[in-house]
C-alpha positions in Angstrom: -5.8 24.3 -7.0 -4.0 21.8 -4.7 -6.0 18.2 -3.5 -5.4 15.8 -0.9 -4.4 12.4 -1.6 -3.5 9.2 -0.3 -0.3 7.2 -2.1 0.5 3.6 -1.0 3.3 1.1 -3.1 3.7 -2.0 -3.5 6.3 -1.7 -0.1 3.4 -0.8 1.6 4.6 2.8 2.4 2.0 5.3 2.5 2.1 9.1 2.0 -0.6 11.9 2.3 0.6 14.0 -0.8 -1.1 17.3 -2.6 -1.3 17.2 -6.6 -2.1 20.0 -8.7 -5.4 20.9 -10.7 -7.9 23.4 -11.6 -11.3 24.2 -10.6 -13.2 22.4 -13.3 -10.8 19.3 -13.2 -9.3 19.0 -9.3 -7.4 15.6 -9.9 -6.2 15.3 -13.7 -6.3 12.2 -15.5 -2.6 12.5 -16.5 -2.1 12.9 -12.6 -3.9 9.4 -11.9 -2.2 7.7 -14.5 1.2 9.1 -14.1 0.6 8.0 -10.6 0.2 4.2 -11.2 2.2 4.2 -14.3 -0.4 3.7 -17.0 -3.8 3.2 -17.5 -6.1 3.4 -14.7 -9.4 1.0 -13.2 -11.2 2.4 -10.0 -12.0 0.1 -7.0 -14.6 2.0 -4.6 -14.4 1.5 -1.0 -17.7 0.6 -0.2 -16.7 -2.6 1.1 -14.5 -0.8 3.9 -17.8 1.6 4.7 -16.0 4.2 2.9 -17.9 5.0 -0.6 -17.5 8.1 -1.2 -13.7 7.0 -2.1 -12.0 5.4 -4.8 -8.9 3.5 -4.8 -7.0 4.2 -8.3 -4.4 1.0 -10.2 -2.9 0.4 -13.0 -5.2 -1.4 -14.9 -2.9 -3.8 -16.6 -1.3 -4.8 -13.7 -1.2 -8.3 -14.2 -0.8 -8.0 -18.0 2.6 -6.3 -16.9 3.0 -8.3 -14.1 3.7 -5.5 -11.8 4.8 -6.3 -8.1 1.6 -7.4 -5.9 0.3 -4.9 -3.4 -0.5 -6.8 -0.6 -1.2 -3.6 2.0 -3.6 -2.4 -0.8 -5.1 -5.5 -1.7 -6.1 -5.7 2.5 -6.7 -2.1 2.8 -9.1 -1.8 0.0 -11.1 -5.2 0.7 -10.3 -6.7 -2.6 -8.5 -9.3 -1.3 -11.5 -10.3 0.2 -13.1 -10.8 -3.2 -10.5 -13.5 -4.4 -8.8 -11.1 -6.3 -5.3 -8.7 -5.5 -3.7 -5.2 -6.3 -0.5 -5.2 -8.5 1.3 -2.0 -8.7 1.3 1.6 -7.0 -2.5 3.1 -5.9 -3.4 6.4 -5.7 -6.9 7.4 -3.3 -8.7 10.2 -3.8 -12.5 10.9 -3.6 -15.7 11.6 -5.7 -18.4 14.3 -5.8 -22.0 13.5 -6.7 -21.4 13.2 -10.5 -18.5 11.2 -10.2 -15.4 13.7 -10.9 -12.1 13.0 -8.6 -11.6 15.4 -5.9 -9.2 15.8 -3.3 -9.8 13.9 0.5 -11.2 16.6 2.9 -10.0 16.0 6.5 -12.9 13.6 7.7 -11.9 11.1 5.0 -8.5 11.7 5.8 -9.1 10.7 8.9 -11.1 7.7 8.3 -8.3 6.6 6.0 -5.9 6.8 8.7 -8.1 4.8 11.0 -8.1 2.6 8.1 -4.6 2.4 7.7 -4.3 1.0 11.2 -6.6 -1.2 11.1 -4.8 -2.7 8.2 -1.7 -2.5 9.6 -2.4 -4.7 12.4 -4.0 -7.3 10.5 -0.9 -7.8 7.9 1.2 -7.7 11.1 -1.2 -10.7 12.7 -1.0 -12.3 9.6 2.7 -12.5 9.7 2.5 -14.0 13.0 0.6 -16.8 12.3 2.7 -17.0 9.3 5.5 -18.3 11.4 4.1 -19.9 13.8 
């Protein structure tokens, strides 16, 4: 069984990718952590009106001093907390009792609109930077 979902590193480049799991598990452990290269914490994107999806990080980030993630720090609204994204993220969703699951095409969708929005605002950002 093949899910949907979203893959953004610490250059900011995003991807829509499918990974591989079964039926009773649809987005593996191994696959979350091999994704952000070690043990995982979950940020939900309630913040962003989203909650039915979670944005996936390396957990030890900052112990490891992995490079910051300034697109996923914005597009997941940490940064508005005080607080930042180090390393790769992985998105995906979550059913009622909380297992991952692949991003149907609505979500998809409303990550892409996402996407833009943040785009526009690092890109402002960097204007005022230099002026």
């Amino acid at each position: 069984m093949k899910s949907k979902v979203l893959k953004i590193n610490t250059a900011g480049k995003w991807k829509f990718v499918e990974v591989e799991g079964s039926e009773a598990d649809p987005i593996p452990l191994q696959t979350m952590q091999k994704a952000v290269g070690g043990l995982i914490e979950c940020w939900n994107l309630d913040v962003m009106g989203l909650p039915e999806i979670d944005v996936w990080f390396n957990e030890e980030g900052k112990i490891r001093a992995l490079p910051l993630n300034p697109f996923a720090s914005v597009l997941s609204g940490i940064s508005f907390f005080g607080d930042v994204i180090l390393g790769d993220v992985f998105i995906c969703a979550h059913e009622g009792e909380g297992k991952s699951v692949g991003l149907n095409d609505e979500q998809e969708m409303s990550l892409r609109r996402l996407i833009d929005t943040t785009t526009r605002f690092i890109k402002e950002i960097q204007v005022l930077r230099k002026a």
